[in-house]
DSSP file (Angstrom, degrees, kcal/mol; ACC not computed):
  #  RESIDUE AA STRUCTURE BP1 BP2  ACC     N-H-->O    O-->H-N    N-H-->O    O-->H-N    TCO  KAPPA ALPHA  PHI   PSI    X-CA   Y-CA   Z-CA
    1    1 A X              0   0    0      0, 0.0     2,-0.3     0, 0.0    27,-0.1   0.000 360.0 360.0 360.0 167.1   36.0  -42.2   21.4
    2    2 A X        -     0   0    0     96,-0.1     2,-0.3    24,-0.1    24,-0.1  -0.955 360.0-115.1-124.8 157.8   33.2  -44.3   22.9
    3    3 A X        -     0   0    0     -2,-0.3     2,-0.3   104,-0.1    22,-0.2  -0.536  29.9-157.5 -70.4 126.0   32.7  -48.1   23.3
    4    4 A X        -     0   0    0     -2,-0.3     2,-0.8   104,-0.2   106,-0.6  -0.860  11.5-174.9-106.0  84.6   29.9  -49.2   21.4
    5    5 A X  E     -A   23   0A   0     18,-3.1    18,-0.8    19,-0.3   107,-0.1  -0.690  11.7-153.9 -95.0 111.7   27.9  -52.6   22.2
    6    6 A X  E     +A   22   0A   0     -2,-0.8    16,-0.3   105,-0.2     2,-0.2  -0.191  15.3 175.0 -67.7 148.6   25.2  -53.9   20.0
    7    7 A X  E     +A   21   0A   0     14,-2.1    14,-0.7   105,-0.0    -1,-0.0  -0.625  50.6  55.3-135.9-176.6   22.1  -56.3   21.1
    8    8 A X        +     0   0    0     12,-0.2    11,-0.3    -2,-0.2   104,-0.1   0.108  61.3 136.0  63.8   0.5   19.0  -57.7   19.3
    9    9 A X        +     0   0    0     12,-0.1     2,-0.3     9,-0.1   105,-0.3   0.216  28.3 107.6 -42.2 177.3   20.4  -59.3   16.4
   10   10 A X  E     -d  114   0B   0    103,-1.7   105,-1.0     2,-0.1     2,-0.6  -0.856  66.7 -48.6 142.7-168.5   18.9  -63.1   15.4
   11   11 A X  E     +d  115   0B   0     -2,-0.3     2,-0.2   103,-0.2   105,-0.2  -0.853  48.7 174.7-137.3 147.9   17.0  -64.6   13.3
   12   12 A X  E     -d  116   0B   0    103,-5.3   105,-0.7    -2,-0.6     2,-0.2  -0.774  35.8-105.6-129.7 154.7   13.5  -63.7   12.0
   13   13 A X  E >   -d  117   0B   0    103,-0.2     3,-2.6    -2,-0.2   105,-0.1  -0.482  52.7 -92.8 -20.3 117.9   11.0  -64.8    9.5
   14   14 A X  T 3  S+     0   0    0    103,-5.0    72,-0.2     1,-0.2    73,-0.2  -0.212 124.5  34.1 -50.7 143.6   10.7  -62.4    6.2
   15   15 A X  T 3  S+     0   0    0     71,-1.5    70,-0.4     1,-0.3    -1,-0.2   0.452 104.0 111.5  89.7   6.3    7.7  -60.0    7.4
   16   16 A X    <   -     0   0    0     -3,-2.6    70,-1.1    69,-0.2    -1,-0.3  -0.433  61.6-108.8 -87.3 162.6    9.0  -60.2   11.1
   17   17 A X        +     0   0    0     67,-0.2     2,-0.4    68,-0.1    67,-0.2  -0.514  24.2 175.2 -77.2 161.2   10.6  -57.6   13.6
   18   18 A X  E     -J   83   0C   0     65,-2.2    65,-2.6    -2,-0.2     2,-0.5  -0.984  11.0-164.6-147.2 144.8   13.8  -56.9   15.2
   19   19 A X  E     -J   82   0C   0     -2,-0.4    63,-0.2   -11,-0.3     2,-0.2  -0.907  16.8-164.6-126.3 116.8   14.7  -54.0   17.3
   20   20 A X  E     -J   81   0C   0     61,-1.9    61,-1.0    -2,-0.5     2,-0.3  -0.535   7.2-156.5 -92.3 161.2   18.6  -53.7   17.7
   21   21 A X  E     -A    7   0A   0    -14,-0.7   -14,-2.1    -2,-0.2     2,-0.2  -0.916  12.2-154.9-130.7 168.7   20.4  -51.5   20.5
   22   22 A X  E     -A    6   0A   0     -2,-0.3    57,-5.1    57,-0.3     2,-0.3  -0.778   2.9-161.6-156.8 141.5   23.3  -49.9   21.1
   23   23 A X  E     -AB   5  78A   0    -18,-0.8   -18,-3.1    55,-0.3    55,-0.2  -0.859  13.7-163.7-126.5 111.6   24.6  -49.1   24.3
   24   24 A X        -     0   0    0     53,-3.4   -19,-0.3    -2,-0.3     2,-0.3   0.216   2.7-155.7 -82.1-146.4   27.3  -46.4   24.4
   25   25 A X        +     0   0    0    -22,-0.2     3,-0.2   -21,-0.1     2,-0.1  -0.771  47.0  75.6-165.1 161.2   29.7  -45.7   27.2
   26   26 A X  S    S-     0   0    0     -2,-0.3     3,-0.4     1,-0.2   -24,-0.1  -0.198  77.8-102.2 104.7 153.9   31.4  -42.6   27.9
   27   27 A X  S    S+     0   0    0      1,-0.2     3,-0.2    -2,-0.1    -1,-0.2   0.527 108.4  67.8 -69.0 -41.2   30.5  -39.2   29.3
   28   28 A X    >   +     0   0    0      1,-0.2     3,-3.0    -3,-0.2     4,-0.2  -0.026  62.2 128.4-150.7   2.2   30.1  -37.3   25.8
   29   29 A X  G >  S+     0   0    0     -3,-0.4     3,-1.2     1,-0.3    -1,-0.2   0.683  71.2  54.2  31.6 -91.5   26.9  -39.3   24.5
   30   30 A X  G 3  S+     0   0    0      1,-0.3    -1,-0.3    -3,-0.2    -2,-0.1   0.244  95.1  66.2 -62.1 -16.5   25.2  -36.5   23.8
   31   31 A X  G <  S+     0   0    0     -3,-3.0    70,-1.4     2,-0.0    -1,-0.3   0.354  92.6  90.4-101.3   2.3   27.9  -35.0   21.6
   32   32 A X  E <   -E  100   0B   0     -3,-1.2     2,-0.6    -4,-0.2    68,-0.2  -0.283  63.6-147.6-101.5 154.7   27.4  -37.7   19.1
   33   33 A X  E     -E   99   0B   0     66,-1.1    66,-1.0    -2,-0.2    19,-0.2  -0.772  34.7-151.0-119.5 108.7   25.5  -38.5   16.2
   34   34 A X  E     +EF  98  51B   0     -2,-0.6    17,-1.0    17,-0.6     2,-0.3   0.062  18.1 113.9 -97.9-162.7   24.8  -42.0   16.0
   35   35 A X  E     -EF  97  50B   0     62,-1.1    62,-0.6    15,-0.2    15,-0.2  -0.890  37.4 -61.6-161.6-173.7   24.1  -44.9   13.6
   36   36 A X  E     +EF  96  49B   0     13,-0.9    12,-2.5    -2,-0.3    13,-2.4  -0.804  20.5 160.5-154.6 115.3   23.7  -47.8   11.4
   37   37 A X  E     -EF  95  47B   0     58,-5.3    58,-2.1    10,-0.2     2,-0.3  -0.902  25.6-154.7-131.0 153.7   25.8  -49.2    8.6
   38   38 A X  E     -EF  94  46B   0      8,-3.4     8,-3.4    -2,-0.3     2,-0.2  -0.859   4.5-150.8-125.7 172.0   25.2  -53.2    7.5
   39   39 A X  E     -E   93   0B   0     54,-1.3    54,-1.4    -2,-0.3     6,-0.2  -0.684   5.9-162.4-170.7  84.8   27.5  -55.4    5.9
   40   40 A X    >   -     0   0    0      4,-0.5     2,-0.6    52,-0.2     3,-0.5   0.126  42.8 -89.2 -62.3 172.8   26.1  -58.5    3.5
   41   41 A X  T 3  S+     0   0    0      1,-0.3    -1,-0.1    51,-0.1     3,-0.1  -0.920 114.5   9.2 -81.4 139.1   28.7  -61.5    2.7
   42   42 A X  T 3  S+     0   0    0     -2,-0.6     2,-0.3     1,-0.2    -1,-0.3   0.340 113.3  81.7  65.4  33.8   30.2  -60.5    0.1
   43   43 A X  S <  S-     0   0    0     -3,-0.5    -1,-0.2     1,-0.0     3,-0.1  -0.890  77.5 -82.0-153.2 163.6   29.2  -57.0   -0.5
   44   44 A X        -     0   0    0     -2,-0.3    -4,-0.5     1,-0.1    -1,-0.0  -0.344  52.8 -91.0 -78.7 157.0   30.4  -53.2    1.0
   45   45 A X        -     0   0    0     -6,-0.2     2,-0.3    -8,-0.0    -6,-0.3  -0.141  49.7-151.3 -49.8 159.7   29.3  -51.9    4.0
   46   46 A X  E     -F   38   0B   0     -8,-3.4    -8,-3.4    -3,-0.1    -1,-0.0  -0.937  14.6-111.0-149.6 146.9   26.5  -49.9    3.6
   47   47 A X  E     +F   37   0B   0     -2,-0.3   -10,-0.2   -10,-0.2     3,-0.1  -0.250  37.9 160.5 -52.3 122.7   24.6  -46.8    5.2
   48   48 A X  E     -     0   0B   0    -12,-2.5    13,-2.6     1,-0.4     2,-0.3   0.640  54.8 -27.8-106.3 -53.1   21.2  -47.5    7.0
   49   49 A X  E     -FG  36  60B   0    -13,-2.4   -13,-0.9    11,-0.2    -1,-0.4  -0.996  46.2-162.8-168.3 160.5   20.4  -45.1    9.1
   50   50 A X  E     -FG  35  59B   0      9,-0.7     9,-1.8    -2,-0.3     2,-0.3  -0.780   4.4-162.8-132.3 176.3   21.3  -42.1   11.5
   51   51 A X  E     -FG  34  58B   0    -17,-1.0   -17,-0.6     7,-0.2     7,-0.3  -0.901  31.5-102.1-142.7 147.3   20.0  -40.0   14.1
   52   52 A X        -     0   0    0      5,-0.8   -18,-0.2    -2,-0.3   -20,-0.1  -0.061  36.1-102.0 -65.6 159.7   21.4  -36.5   15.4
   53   53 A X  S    S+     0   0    0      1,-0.1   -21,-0.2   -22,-0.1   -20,-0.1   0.906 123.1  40.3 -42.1 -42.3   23.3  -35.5   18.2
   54   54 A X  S    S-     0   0    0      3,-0.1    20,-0.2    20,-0.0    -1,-0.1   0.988 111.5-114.6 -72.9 -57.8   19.0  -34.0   20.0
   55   55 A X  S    S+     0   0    0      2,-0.1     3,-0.2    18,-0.1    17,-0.1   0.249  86.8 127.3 117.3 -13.3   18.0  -36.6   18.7
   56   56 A X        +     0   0    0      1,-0.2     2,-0.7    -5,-0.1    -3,-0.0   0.892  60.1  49.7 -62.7 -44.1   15.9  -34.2   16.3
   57   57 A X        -     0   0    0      2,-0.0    -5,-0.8     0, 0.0    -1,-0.2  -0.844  59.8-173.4-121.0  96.0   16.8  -35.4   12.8
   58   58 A X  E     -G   51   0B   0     -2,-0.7     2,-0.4    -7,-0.3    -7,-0.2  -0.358   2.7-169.5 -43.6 135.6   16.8  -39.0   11.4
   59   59 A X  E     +G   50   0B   0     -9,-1.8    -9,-0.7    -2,-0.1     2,-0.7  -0.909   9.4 177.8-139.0 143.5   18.0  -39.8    8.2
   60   60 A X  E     -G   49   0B   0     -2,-0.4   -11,-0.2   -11,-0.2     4,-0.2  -0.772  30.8-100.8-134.0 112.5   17.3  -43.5    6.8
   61   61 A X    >   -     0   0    0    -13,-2.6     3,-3.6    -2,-0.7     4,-0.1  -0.039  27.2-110.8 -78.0 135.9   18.2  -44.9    3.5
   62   62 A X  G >  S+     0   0    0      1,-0.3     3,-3.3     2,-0.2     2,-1.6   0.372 112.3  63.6  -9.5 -88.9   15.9  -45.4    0.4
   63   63 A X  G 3  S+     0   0    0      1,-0.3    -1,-0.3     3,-0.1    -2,-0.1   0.363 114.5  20.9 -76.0  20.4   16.1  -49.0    1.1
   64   64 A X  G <> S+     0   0    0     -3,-3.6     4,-0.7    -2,-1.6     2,-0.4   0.314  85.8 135.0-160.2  31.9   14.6  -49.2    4.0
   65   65 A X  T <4  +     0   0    0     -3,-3.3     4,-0.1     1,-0.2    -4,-0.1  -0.599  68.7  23.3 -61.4 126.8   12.8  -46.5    4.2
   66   66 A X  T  4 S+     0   0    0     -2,-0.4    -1,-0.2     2,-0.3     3,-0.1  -0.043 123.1  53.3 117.7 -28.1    9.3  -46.8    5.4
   67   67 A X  T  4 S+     0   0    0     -3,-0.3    17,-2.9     1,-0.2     2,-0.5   0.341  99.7  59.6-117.2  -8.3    9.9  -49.9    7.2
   68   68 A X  B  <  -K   83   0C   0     -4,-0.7    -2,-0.3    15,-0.2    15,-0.2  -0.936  56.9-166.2-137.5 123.1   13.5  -48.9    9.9
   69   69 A X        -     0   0    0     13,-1.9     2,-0.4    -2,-0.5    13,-0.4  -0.478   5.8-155.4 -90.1 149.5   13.1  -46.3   12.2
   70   70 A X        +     0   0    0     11,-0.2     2,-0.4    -2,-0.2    11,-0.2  -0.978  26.7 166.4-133.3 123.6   16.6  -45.0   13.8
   71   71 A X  E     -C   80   0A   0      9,-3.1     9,-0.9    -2,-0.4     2,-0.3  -0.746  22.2-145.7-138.0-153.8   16.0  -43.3   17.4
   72   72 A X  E     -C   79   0A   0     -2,-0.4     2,-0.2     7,-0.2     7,-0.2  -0.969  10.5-163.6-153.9 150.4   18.1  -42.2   20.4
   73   73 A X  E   > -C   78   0A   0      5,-1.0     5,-2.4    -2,-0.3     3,-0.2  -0.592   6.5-175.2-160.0 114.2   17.7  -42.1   24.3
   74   74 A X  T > 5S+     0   0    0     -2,-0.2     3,-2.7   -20,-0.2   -45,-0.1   0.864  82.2  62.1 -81.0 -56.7   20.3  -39.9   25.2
   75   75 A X  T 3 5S+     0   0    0      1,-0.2    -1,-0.2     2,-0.1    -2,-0.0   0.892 112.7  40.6 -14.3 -52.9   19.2  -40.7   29.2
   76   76 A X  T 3 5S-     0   0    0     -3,-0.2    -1,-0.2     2,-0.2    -2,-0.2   0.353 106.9-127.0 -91.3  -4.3   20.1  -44.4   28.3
   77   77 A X  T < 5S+     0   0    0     -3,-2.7   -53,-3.4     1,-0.2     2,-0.3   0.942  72.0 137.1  32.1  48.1   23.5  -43.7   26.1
   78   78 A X  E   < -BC  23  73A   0     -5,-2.4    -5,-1.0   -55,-0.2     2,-0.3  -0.966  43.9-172.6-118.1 133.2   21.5  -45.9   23.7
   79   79 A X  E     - C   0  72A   0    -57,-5.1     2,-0.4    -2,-0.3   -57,-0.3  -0.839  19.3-159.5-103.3 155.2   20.6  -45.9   19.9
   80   80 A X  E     - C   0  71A   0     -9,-0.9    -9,-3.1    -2,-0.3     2,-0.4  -0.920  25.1-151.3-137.4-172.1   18.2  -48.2   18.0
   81   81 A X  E     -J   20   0C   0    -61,-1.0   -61,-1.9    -2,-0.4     2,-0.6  -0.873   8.6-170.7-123.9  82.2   17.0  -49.7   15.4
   82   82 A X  E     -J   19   0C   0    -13,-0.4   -13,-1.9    -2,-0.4     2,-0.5  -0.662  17.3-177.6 -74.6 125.2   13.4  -50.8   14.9
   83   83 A X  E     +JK  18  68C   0    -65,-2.6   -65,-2.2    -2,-0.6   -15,-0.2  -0.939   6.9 167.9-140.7 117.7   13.1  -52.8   11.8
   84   84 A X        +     0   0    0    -17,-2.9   -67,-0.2    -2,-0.5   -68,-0.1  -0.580  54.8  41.1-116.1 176.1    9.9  -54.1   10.6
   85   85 A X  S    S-     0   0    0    -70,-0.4   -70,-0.3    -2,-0.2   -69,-0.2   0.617  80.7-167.0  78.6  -5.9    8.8  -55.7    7.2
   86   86 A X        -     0   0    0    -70,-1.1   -71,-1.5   -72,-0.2     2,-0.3   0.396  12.5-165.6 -33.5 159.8   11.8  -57.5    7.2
   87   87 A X    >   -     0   0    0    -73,-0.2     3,-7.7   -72,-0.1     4,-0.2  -0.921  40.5-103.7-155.6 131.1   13.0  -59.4    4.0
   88   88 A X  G >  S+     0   0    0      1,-0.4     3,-0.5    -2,-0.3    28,-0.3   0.404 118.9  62.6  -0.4 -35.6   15.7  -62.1    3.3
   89   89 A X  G 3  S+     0   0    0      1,-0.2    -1,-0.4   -49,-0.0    -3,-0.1   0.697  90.1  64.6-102.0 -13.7   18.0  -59.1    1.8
   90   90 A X  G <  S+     0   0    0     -3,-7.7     2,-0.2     1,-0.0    -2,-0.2   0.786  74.3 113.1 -50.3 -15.6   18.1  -57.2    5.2
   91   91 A X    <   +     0   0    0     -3,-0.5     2,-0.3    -4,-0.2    24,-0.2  -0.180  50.4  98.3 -76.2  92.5   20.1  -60.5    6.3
   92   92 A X  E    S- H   0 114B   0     22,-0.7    22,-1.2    -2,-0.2     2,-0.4  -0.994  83.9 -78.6-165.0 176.9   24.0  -58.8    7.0
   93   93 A X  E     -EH  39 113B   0    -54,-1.4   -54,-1.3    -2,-0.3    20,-0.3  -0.794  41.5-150.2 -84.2 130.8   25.7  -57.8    9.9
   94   94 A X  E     -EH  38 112B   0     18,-1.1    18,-0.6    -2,-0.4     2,-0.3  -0.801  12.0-163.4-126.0 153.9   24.6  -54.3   11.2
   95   95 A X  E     -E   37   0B   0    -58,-2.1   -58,-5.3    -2,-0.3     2,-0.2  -0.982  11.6-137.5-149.0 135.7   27.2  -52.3   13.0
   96   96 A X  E     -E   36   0B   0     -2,-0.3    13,-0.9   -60,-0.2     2,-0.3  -0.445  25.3-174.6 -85.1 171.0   26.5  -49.5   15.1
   97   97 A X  E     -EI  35 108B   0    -62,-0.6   -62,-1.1    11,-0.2     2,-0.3  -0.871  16.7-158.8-139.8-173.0   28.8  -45.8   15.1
   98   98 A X  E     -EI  34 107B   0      9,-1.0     9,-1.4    -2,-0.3     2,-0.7  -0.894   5.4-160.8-164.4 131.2   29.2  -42.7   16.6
   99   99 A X  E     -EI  33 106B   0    -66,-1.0   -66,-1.1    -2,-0.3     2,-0.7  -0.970  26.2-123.6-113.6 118.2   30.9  -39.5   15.2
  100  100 A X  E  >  -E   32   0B   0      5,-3.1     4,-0.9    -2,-0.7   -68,-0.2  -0.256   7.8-152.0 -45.1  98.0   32.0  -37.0   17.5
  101  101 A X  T  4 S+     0   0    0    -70,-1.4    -1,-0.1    -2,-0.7   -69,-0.1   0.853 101.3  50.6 -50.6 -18.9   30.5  -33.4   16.8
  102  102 A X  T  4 S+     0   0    0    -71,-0.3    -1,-0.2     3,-0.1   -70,-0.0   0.891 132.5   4.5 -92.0 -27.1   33.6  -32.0   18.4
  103  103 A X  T  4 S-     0   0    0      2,-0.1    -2,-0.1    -3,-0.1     3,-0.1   0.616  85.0-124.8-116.8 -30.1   36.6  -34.0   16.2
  104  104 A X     <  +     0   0    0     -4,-0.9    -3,-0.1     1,-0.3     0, 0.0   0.208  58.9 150.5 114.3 -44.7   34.7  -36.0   13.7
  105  105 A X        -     0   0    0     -6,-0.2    -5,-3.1     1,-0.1     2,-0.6   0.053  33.4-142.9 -63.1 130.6   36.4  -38.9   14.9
  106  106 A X  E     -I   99   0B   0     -7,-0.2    -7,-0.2    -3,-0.1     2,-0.2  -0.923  15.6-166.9-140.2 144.0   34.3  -42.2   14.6
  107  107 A X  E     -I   98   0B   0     -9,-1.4    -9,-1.0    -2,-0.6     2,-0.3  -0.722   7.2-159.8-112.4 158.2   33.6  -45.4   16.5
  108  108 A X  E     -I   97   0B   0     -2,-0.2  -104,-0.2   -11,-0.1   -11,-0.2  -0.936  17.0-122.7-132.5 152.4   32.0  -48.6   15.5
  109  109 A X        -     0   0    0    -13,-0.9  -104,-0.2    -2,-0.3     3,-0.1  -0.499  30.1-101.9-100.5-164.9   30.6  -51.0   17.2
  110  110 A X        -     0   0    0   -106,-0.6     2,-0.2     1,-0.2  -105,-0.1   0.826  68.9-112.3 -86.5 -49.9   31.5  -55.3   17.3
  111  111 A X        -     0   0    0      2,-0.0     2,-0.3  -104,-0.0  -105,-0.2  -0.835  18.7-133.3 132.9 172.0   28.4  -56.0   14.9
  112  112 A X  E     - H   0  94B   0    -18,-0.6   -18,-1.1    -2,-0.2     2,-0.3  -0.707  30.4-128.7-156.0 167.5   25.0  -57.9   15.8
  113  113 A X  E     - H   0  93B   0     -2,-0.3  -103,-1.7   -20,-0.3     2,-0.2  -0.962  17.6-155.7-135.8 132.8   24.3  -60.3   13.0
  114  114 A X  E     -dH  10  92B   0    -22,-1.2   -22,-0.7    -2,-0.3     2,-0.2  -0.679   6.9-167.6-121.9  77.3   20.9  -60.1   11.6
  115  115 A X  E     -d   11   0B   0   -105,-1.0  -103,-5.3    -2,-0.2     2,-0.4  -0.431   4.5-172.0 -82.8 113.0   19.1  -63.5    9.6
  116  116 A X  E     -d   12   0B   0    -28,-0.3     2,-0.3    -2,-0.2  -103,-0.2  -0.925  18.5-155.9-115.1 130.7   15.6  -62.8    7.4
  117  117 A X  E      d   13   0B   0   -105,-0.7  -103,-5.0    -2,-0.4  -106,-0.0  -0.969 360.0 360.0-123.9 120.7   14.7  -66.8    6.6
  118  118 A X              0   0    0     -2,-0.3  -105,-0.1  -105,-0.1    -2,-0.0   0.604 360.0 360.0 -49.8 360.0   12.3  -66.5    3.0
């Protein structure tokens, strides 16, 4: 597994930015596919966005497509999250992962807490 720590969380004015990071540890990066899931108060986690092991293939969900980009710099063992447009229902705790390409196996990281004020 790898240690995952998250940055850039805070709190933004609906129609503001945020760019989150996350900073892996470990040797095996590169073997990973990383992520984004969020987590509202009261409501299930939920899938935001990925990026592939290269770094080739993004995939980002219907609700926040067009406005959060998911990238990678494998150099950096970092992934982020640019998220523009914001609105008052992005407001949840976004937690980064990693899946192994070799096991499967996935780690999450602590959370960054993210606040869109109407």
């Amino acid at each position: 597994q790898v240690q995952l720590v998250e940055s850039g969380g805070g709190l933004v004015q609906a129609g503001g930015s945020l760019r989150l990071s996350c900073v892996a540890s470990g040797r095996t990066f590169s073997r990973h596919s990383m992520g984004w899931f969020r987590q509202a108060p009261g409501k299930e986690r939920e899938f935001v966005a990925a990026v592939s092991w290269s770094g080739g293939s993004t995939y980002i969900a219907d609700s926040v497509k067009g406005r959060f980009t998911c990238s990678r710099d494998n150099a950096k063992n970092t992934v982020y999250l640019q998220m523009n447009s914001l609105k008052p229902e992005d407001t949840a705790v976004y937690y980064c992962y990693a899946d192994s390409t070799v096991d499967g196996a996935r780690s999450w990281g602590q959370g960054t807490q993210v606040t869109v004020s109407s």
